[in-house]
C-alpha positions in Angstrom: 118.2 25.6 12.6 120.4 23.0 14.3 120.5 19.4 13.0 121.0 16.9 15.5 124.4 15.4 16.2 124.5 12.2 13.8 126.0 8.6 14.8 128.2 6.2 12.5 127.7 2.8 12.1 130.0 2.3 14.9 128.0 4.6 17.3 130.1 7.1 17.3 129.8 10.8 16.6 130.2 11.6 12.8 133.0 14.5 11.9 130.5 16.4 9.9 127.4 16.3 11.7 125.2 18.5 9.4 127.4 17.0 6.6 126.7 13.3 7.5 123.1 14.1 8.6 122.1 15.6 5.1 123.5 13.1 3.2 121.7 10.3 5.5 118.6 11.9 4.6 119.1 12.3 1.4 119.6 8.6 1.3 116.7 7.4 3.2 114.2 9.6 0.7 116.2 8.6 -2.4 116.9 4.3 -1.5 113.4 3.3 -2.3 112.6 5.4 -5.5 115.6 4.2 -6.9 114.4 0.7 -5.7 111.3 1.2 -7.0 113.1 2.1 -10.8 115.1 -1.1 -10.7 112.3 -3.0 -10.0 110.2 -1.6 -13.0 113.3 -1.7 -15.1 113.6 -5.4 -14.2 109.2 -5.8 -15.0 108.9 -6.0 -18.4 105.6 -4.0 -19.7 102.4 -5.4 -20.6 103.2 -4.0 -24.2 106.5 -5.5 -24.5 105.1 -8.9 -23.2 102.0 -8.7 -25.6 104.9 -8.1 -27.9 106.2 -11.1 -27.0 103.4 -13.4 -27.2 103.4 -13.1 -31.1 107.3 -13.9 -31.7 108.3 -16.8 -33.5 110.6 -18.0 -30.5 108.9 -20.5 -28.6 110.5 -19.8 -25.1 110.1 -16.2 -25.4 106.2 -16.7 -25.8 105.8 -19.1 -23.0 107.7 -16.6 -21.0 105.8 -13.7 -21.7 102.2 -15.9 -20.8 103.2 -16.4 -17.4 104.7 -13.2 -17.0 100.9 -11.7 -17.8 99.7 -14.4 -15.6 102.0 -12.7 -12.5 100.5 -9.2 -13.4 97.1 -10.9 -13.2 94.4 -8.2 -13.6 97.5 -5.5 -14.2 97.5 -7.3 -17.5 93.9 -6.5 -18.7 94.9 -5.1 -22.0 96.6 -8.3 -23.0 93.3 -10.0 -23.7 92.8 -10.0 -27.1 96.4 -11.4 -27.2 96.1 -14.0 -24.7 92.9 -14.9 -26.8 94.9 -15.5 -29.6 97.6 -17.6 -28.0 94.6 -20.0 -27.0 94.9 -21.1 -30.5 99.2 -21.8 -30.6 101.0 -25.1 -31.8 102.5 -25.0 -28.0 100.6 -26.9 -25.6 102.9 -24.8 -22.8 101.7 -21.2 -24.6 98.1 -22.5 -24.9 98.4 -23.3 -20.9 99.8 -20.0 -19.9 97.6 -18.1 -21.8 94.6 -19.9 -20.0 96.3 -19.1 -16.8 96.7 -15.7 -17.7 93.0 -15.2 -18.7 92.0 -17.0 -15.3 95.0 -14.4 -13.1 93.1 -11.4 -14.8 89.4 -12.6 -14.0 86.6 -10.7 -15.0 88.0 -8.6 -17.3 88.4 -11.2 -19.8 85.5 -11.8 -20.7 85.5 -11.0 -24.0 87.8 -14.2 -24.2 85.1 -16.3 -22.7 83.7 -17.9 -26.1 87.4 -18.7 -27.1 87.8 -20.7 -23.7 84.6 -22.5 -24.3 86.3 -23.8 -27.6 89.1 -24.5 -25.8 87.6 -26.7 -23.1 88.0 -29.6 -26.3 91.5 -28.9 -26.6 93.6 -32.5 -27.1 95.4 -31.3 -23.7 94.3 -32.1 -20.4 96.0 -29.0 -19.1 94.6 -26.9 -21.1 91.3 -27.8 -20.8 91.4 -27.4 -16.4 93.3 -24.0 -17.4 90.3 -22.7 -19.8 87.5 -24.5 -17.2 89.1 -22.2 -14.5 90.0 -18.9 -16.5 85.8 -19.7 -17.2 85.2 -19.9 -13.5 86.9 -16.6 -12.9 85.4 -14.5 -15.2 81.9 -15.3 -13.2 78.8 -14.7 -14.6 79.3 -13.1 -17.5 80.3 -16.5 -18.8 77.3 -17.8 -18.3 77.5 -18.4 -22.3 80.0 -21.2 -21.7 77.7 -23.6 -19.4 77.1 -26.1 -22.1 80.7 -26.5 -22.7 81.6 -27.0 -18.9 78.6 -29.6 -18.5 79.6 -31.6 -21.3 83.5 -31.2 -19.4 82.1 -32.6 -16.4 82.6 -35.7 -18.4 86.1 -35.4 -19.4 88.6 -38.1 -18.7 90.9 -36.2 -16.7 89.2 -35.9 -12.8 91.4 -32.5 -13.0 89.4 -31.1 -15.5 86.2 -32.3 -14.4 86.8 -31.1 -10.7 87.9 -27.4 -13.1 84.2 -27.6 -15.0 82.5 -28.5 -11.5 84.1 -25.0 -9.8 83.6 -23.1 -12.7 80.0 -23.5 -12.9 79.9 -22.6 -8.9 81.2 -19.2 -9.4 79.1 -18.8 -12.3 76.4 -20.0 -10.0 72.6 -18.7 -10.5 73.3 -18.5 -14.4 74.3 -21.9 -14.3 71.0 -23.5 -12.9 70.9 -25.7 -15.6 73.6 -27.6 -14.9 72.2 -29.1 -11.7 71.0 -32.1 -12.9 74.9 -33.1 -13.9 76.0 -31.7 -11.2 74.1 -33.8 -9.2 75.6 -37.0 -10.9 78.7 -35.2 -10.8 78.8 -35.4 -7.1 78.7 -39.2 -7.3 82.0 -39.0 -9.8 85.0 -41.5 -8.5 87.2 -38.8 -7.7 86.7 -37.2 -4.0 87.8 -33.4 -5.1 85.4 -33.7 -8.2 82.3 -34.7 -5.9 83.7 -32.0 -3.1 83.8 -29.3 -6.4 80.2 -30.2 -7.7 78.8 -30.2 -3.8 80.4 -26.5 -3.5 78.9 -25.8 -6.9 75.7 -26.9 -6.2 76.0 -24.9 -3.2 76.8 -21.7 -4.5 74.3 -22.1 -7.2 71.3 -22.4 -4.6 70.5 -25.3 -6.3 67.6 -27.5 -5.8 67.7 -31.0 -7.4 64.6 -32.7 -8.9 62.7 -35.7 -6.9 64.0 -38.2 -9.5 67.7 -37.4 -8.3 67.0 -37.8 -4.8 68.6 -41.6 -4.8 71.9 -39.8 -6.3 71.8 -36.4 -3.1 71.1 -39.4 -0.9 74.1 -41.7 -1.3 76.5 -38.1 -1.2 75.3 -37.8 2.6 77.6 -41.2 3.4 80.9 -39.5 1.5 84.4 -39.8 2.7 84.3 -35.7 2.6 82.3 -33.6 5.3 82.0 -30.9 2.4 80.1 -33.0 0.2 78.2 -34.8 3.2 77.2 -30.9 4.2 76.2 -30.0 0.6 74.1 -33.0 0.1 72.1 -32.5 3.3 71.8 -28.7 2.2 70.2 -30.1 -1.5 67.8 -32.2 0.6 66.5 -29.2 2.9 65.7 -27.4 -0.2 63.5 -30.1 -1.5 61.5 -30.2 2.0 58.7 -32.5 2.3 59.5 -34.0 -1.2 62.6 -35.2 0.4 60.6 -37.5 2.9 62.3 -40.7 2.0 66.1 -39.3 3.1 65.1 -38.7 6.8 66.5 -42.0 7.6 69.7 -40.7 6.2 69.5 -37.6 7.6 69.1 -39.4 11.1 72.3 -40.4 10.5 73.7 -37.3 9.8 72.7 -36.0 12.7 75.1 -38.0 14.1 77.9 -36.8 12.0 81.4 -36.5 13.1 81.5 -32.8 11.8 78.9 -30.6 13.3 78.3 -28.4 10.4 77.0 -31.4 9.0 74.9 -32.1 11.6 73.4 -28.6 11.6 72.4 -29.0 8.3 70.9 -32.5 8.7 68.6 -31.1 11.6 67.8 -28.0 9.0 66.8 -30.0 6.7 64.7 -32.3 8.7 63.0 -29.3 10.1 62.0 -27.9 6.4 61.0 -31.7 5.8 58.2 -30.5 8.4 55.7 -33.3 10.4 56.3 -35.9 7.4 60.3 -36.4 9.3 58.0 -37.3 12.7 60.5 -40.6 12.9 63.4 -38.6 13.5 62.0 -36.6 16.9 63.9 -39.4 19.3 66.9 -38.2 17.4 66.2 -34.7 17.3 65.6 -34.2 20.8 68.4 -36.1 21.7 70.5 -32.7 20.4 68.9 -30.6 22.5 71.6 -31.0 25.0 74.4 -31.3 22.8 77.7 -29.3 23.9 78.0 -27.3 21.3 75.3 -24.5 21.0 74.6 -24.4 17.2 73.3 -27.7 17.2 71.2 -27.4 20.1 69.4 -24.6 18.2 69.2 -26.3 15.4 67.7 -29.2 17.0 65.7 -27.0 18.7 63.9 -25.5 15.8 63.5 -29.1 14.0 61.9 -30.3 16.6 59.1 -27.3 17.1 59.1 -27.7 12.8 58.6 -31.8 12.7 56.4 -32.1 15.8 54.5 -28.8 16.7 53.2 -30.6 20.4 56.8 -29.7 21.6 57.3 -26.2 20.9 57.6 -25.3 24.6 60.1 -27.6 25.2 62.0 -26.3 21.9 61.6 -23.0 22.9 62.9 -23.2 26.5 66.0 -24.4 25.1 66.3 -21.3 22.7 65.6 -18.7 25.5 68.2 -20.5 27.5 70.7 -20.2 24.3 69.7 -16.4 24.3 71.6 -15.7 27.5 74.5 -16.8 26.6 77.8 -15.1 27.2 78.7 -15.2 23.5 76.8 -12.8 20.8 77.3 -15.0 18.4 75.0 -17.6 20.0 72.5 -15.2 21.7 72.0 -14.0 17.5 71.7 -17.9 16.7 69.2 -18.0 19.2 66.8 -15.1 18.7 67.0 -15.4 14.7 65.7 -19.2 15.6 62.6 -17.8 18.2 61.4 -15.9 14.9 62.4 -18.7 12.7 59.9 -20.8 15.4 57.3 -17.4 14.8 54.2 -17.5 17.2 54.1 -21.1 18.3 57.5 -19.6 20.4 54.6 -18.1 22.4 55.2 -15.0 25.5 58.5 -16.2 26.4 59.7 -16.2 23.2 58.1 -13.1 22.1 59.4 -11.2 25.5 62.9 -12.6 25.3 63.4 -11.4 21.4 61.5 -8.1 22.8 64.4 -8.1 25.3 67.1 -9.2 22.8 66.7 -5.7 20.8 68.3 -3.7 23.6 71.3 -6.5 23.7 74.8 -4.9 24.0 75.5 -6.6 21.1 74.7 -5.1 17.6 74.4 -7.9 15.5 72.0 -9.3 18.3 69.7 -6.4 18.2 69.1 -6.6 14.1 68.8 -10.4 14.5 66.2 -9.7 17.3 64.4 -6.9 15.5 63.9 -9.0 12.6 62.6 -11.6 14.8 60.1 -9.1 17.0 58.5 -8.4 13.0 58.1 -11.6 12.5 56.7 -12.3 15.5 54.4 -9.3 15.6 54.5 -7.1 12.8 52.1 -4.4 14.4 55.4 -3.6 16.4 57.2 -2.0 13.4 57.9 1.2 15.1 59.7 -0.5 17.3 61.9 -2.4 14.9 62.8 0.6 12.3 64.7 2.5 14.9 67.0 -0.8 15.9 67.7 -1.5 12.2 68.3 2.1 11.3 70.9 3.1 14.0 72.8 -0.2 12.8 73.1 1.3 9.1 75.4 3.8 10.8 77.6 1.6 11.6 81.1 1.0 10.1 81.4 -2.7 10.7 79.9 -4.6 8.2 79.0 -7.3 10.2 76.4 -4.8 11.9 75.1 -3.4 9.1 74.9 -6.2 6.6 72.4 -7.9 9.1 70.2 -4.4 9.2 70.3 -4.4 5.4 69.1 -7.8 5.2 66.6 -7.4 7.7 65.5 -4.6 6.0 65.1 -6.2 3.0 63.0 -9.0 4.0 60.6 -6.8 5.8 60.0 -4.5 2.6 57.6 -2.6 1.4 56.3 -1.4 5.0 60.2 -0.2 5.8 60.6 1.9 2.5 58.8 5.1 3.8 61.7 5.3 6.4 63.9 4.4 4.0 63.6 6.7 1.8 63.4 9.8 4.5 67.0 8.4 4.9 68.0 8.2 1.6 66.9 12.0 1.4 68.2 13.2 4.7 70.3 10.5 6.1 74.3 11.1 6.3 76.2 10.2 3.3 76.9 6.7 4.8 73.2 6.1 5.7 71.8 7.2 2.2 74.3 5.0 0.2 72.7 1.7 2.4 69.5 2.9 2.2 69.6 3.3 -1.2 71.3 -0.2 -1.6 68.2 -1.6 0.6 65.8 0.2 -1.3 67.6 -1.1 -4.0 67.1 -4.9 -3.1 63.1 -4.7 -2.4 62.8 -3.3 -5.7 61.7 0.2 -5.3 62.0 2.5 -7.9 63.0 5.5 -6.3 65.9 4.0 -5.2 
């Protein structure tokens, strides 16, 4: 076999062809294994860094914590050490083993009752390090709330804003901390309030009546985040929330429009009893930008039922738009509206399920059940050809959809989950999984 003629640096033909062309080779498959062995001889191991952690030489310790903390979930086995380095002299060790805990995540949780304890630490930095190591581990510290509400009090705003995040991505198992979260979003410092908004958020949170007053002022905040958040907290109070539609009103008018989406979904869960915001409502219905059209479209048929034609004209207009994600906006909001959205709305979502768009089909299948649920047949087969696909924006939808409708889907579902294709069975399964049934 001939090798081919070989250039030198300089372009020109090398002496030794076969020679030079070998030994090329040679170097090309041999560079980055040898590259790779520096590199690991340069990396010390997570046993010689545990190692490390327990020497009586004070750099050397501090060293090896943030070396663990650049491995990050590589470092798993150096728990129980890192644990133990919570409790140093060293404020710097103490730090870096908290940061090390927080880089590894959820596989530190058996260090979670140590970072509660260390949340009193004398150290400000320590305490924002164990608050966000908390935070990482998720849910399975749900053990540590107490400590991280009683931190949203701290006198460093860094640790506070840590507590506030932590109990975020804890988030349903934290439910209890939404009453301090909700004071927390009043706190002087503006990343604090923006921390307990996105907490609150995440948590799915829903204040009590009494803390209203506190949701209410948030809506005026220097951040849009908070601003958002707070108007989200009032939807989920609905008609209890009666006395912030005047604020609401307001943020309709926002500078951001994802807070004035969520101002006009909250108005329309408010219902009939936010009747003096309509002239503001409808006033969105022509807005420029399509997602606040809708939503003011769908506030308007919620707060004053008379106008539902006029509502739903501007949704069936919104379904022909050029852009999928605003024709899914659109039908999702006809089935939102349900029958009030009358023939028109009905024969437009009907339509919508034969879209060219995927995402647009589920939406509108989902939509066509809820609008008529006699019409299932026709909304299984629309649903079930989107579990098939790879994107997960098409089949996250189906699976949702699926979900909500339930119990009349699972027959279907589980003829897939028997004879589907592999991909098919494994999200049937998941949605059989979410409605709860037992075969699954």
């Amino acid at each position: 076999m001939e090798l081919p003629m070989c250039m030198t640096p300089s372009g020109k033909k090398a002496r030794e062809p076969r020679l030079t062309c070998v030994a090329l080779l040679i170097g090309v498959l041999v560079w980055p294994l040898g590259a790779q062995l520096a590199e690991a001889q340069r990396t010390p191991t997570v046993s010689a860094l545990i190692h490390k952690l327990g020497s009586s030489d004070l750099k050397t310790r501090i060293s090896a914590a943030y070396a663990l903390t650049d491995l990050g979930p590589a470092a798993a086995e150096s728990v129980p050490a890192l644990t133990t380095a919570l409790s140093d002299g060293d404020t710097r060790v103490r730090a870096g083993a908290a940061e090390a805990l927080a880089a590894i995540g959820e596989a530190a949780v058996s260090a979670a009752d140590a970072l509660a304890g260390v949340l009193g630490d004398e150290d400000s930095w320590v305490r924002a390090g164990a608050a966000t190591a908390l935070g990482k581990i998720g849910p399975a510290a749900e053990g540590a709330v107490t400590e991280l509400v009683e931190a949203l009090r701290d006198e460093d705003s860094g640790v506070r804003a840590a507590a506030a995040g932590a109990l975020g991505e804890i988030g349903e198992a934290a439910r209890t901390a939404t009453i301090p979260l909700v004071r927390a979003v009043a706190d002087e410092d503006s990343f604090v309030r923006q921390r307990a908004a996105e907490a609150l958020t995440r948590m799915g949170a829903t204040p009590p009546k009494d803390l209203l007053a506190d949701v209410i002022r948030a809506i005026r905040d220097e951040s849009s985040e908070v601003r958002r958040s707070a108007a989200l907290m009032i939807g989920r109070m609905r008609e209890k929330a009666a006395d912030a539609v005047p604020e609401l009103e307001r943020a309709v008018t926002d500078t951001e429009v994802a807070v004035q989406v969520v101002a006009l979904e909250a108005l329309a869960r408010i219902g009939p009893k936010a009747a003096a915001a309509v002239p503001t409502i409808a006033g969105r219905l022509e807005h420029e930008e399509p997602s606040v059209r809708i939503a003011a479209a769908v506030a308007l048929a919620r707060v004053e039922p008379s106008s539902v034609d006029r509502a739903t004209r501007v949704l069936i207009e919104a379904s022909r738009s050029a852009q999928a994600g605003i024709r899914t906006k659109a039908v999702e909001a006809i089935g939102q509206i349900g029958l009030e959205a009358g023939a028109e709305g009905l024969a437009t979502v009907t339509s919508a399920t034969r879209d060219r768009g995927a995402p647009v089909r589920s939406a509108a299948a989902l939509a066509l059940y809820r609008l008529d649920t006699s019409r299932l047949d026709e909304v299984l087969p629309v649903l079930e050809k989107a579990l098939t696909s790879p994107s997960d924006k098409v089949y996250e939808p189906a699976i949702a959809a699926l979900t909500e409708i339930g119990a009349p889907a699972v027959p279907r579902l589980s003829e897939l989950f028997l004879e589907g294709g592999w991909l098919v069975r494994v999200r049937a399964a998941e949605t059989l999984g979410n409605i709860g049934e037992p075969a699954a």
